[in-house]
LUMNU-607081 format. One line per field, with one value per residue (C-alpha): residue number from 1; residue in one letter; chain; x, y, z. Coordinates in steps of 0.05 Angstrom, whole numbers. Example, Ala and Ser with C-alpha at 12.3 -4.5 7.8 and 13.67 -1.06 7.14 Angstrom:
// residues 2
resi = [1; 2]
resn = [A; S]
chain = [A; A]
X = [246; 273]
Y = [-90; -21]
Z = [156; 143]
***
This chain:
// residues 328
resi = [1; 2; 3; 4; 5; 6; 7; 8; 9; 10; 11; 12; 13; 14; 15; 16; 17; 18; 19; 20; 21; 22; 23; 24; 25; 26; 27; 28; 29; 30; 31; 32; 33; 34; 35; 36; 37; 38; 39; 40; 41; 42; 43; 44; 45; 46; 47; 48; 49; 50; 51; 52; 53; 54; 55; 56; 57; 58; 59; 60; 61; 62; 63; 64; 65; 66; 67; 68; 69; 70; 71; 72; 73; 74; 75; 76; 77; 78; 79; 80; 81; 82; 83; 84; 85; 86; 87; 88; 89; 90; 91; 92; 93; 94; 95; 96; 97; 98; 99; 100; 101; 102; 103; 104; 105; 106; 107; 108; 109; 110; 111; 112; 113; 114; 115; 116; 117; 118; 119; 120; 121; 122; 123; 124; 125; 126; 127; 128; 129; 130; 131; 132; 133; 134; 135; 136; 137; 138; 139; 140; 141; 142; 143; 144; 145; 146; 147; 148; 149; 150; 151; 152; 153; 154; 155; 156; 157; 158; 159; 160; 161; 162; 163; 164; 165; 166; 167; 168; 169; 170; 171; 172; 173; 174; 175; 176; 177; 178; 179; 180; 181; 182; 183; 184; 185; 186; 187; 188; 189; 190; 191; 192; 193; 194; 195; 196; 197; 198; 199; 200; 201; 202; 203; 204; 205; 206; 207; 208; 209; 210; 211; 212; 213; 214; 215; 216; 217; 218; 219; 220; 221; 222; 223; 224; 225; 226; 227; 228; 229; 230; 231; 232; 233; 234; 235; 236; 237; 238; 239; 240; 241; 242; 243; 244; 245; 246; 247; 248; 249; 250; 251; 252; 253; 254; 255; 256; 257; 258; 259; 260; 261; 262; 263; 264; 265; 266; 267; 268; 269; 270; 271; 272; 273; 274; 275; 276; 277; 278; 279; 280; 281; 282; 283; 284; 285; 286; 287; 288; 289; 290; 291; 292; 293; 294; 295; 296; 297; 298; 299; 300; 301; 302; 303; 304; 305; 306; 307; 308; 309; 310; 311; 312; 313; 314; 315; 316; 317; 318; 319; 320; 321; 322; 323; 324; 325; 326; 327; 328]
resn = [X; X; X; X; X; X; X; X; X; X; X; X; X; X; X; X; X; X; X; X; X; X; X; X; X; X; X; X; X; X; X; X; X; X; X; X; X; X; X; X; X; X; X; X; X; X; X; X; X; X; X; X; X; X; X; X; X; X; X; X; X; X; X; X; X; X; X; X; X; X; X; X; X; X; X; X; X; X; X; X; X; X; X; X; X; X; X; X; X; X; X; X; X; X; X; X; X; X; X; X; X; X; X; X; X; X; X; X; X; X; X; X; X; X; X; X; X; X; X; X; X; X; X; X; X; X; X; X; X; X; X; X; X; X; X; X; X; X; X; X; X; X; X; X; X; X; X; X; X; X; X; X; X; X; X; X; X; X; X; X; X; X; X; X; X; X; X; X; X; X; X; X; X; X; X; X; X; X; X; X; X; X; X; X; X; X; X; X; X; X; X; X; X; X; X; X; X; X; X; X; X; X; X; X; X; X; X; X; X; X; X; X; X; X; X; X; X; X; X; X; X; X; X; X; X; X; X; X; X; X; X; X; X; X; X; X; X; X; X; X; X; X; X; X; X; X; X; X; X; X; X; X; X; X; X; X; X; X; X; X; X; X; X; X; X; X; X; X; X; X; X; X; X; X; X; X; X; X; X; X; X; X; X; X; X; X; X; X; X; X; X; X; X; X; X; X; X; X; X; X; X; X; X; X; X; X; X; X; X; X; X; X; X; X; X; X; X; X; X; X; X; X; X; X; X; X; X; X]
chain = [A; A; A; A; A; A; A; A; A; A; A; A; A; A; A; A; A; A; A; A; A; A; A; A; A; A; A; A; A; A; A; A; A; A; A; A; A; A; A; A; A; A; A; A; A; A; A; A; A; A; A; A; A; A; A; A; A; A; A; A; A; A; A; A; A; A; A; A; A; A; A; A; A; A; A; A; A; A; A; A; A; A; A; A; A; A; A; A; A; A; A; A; A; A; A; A; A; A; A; A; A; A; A; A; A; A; A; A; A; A; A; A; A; A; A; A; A; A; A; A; A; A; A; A; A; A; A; A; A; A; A; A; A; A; A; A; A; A; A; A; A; A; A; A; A; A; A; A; A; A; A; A; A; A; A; A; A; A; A; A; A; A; A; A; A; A; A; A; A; A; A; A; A; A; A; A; A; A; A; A; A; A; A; A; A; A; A; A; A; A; A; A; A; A; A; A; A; A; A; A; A; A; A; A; A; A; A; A; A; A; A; A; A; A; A; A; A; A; A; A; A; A; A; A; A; A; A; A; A; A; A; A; A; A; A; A; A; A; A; A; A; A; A; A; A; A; A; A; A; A; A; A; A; A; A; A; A; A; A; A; A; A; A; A; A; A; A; A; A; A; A; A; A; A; A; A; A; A; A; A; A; A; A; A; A; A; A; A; A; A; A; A; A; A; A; A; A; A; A; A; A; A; A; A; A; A; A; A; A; A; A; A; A; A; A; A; A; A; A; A; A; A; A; A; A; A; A; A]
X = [-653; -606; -618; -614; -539; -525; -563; -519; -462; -466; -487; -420; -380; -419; -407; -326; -327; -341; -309; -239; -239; -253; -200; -156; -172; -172; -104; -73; -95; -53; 5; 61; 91; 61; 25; 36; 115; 109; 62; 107; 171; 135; 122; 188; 234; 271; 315; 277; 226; 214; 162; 135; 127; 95; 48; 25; 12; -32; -80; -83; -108; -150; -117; -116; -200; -234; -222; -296; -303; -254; -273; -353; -323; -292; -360; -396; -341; -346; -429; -414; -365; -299; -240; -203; -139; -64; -46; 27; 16; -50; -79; -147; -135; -189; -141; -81; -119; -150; -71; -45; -99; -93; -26; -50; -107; -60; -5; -62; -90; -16; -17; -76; -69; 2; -31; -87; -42; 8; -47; -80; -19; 14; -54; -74; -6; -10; -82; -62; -4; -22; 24; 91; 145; 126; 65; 108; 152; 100; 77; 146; 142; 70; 92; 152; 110; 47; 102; 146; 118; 117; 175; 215; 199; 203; 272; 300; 275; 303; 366; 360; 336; 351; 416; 448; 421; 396; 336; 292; 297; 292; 237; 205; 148; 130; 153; 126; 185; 178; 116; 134; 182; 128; 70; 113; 128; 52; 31; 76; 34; -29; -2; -13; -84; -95; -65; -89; -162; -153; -118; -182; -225; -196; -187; -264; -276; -229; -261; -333; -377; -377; -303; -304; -358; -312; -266; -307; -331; -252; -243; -168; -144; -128; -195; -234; -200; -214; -286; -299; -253; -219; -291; -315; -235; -246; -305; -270; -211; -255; -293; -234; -204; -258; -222; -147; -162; -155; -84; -71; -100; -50; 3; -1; 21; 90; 108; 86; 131; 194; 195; 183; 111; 65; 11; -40; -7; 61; 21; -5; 60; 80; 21; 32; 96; 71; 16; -34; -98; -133; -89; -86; -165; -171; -117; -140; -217; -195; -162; -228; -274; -225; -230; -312; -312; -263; -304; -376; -363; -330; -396; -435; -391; -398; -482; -474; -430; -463; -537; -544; -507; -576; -616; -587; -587; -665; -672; -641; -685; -743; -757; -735; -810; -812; -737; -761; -830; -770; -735; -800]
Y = [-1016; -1053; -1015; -952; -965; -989; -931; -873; -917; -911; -826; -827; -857; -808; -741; -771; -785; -713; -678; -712; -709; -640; -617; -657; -623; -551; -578; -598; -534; -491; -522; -474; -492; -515; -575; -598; -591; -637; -690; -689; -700; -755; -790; -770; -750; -677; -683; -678; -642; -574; -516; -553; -616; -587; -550; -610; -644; -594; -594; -666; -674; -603; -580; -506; -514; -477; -514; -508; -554; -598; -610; -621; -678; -713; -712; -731; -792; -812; -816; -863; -909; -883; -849; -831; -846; -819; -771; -806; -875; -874; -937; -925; -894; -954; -1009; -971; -969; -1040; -1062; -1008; -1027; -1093; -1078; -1018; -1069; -1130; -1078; -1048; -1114; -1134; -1069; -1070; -1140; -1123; -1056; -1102; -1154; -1106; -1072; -1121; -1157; -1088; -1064; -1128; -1132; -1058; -1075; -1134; -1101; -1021; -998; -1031; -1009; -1039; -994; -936; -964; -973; -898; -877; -919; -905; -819; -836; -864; -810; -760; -794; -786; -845; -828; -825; -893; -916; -893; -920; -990; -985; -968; -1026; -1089; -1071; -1041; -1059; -1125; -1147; -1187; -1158; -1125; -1044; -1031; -1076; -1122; -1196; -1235; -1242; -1205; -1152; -1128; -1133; -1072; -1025; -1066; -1053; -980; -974; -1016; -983; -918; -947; -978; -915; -903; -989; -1000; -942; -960; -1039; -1018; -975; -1033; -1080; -1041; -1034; -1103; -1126; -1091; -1102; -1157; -1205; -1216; -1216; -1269; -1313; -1312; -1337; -1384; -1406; -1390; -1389; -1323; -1346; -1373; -1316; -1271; -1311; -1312; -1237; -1192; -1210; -1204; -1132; -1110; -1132; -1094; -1039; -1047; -1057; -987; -957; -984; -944; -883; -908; -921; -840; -853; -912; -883; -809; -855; -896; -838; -828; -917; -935; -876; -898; -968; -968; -1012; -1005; -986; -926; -880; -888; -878; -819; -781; -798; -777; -712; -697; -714; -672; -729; -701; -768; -813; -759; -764; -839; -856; -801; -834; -905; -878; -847; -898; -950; -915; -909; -979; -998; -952; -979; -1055; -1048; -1009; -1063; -1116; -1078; -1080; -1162; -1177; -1130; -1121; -1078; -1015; -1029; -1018; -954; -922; -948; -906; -846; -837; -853; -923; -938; -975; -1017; -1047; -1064; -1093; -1128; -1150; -1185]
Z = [-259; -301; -355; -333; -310; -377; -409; -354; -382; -453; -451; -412; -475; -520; -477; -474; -548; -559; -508; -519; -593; -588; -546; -583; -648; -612; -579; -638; -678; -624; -627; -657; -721; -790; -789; -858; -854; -788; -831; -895; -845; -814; -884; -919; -868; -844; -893; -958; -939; -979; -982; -1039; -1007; -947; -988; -1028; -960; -942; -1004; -1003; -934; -936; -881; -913; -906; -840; -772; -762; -825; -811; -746; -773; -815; -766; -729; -785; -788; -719; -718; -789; -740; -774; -751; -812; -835; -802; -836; -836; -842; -887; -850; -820; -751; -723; -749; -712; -652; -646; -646; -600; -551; -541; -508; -475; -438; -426; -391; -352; -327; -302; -277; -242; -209; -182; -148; -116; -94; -64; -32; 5; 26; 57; 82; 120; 150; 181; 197; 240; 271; 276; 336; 295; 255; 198; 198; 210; 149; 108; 117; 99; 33; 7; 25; -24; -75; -70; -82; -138; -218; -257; -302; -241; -220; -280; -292; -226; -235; -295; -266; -199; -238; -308; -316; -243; -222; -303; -279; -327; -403; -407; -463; -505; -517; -543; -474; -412; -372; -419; -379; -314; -304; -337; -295; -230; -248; -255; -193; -143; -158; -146; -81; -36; -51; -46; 20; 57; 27; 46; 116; 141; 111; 152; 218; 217; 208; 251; 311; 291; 329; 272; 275; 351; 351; 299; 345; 414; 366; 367; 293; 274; 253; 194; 169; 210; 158; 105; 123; 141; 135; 58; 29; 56; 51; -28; -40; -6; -56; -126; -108; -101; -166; -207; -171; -187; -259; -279; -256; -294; -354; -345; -322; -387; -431; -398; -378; -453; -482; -420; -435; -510; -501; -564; -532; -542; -497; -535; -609; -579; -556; -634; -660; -618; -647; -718; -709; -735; -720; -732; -685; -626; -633; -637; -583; -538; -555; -537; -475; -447; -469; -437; -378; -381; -397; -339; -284; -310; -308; -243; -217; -242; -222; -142; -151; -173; -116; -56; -72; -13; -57; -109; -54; -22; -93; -88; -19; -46; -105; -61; -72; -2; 12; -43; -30; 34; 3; -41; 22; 50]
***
């Protein structure tokens, strides 16, 4: 059935492709304001931009055509492989892109990793100890964080460790402590969701006979979490990543813009503001296929590492008797 994952997988990048390309183009046409003044600003800046300026800009890039036909071309670009060019820059919008995303992916990733590793640290702890105050602490913090938007964190870590303490640089990009204040701001918003999903994980394990038996055995704590409970409470945590990834891909938009990070969801509030039609399209693109991408290979990555999820898809489809003809 391998192929039929990668098959659901790929109609899911299609059906994104055209859904979020058109809502950016229908987006972008209802914006107030005239769209060719915005481009010619963004090419020659405010100040000598004229009527006649504005209007050349507009012939050369068609935009006084239909919005049905423009938006047909861009569909016939995107089944050739192309993207266009900005309408600002004149590079190729793919070119743009392929740059922007490489940071978009390594912040992400940083990201990500803090988010896990905070999670499984905080929710283990409260597991272990559920009656203290550092579970009633913990509650306290992760209610903080559900309820805080990212620009807000962002701006008071800013605030703590850049400007008041000045362990780490406000914006920018190139070193490695560059990433960690826009990482952090992102992490601490996953945290909630991760240590409440890792805490029940563990609480059930903890009390099931398995665990119990490791310890008659005389198993160490230590190891007997090692053994059974990290594992499960792991699985536990990657499903629930596919989840948190809508988050990290809506909180991109507003950390990349705070912290000055070249990524896609910084090109895109530009491209916004521009009103480049092609880069809103491609960045908004890469944003949803990144998060397709990010959701299917952790799917597969829960079917390589748990085989039992393959065969309770089997069971629901009807195929229960030959997984257990399988089994035997």
């Amino acid at each position: 059935m391998r192929w039929h994952r990668w098959s659901r997988l790929l109609l899911q990048a299609v059906f994104a492709l055209l859904a979020v390309g058109t809502l950016c183009f229908v987006m972008a046409e209802s914006l107030p304001g005239d769209a060719a003044y915005r481009i010619a600003a963004g090419r020659y800046g405010y100040d000598v931009v004229s009527t006649e300026i504005a209007q050349a800009v507009r012939a050369e890039l068609g935009l006084d055509r239909p919005p049905v036909e423009r938006w047909a071309a861009w569909v016939v670009q995107v089944a050739q492989g192309r993207l266009g060019n900005s309408m600002v820059l004149g590079d190729p919008v793919v070119d743009l892109v392929r740059h922007q995303l490489g940071h978009t992916v390594y912040l992400s990733l940083v990201a990500w990793l803090m988010a896990v590793a905070l999670g499984l640290t905080l929710g283990l702890w409260t597991a272990l100890r559920p009656a203290g105050w550092l579970r009633r602490a913990v509650d306290g913090l992760n209610t903080v964080l559900r309820a805080s938007p990212s620009f807000l964190l962002g701006v008071l870590l800013s605030t703590v460790l850049a400007v008041e303490l000045d362990w780490l640089p406000v914006a920018g990009h190139g070193e490695l402590d560059h990433v960690l204040l826009p990482a952090l701001t992102l992490a601490l918003a996953l945290c909630p969701g991760f240590t409440q999903v890792v805490r029940d994980a563990a609480l059930r394990l903890l009390g099931s006979d398995a665990f119990e038996f490791a310890q008659v055995k005389g198993l160490p704590l230590a190891a007997a979490l090692w053994r059974h409970a990290l594992p499960q409470t792991l699985l536990a945590t990657l499903a629930y990543a596919g989840v948190q990834l809508v988050l990290l891909v809506e909180g991109m938009v507003v950390v990349e813009t705070l912290f000055a990070w070249p990524g896609i969801g910084h090109a895109l509030v530009h491209a916004v503001v521009a009103r480049d039609v092609p880069m809103i399209q491609g960045t908004a693109l890469a944003m949803a296929l990144l998060f397709v991408l990010l959701n299917g290979l952790i799917d597969l990555l829960l079917h390589r590492l748990d085989p039992r999820l393959a065969d309770a898809q089997a069971a629901r489809k009807g195929g229960a008797p030959q997984a257990q003809e399988n089994a035997t």
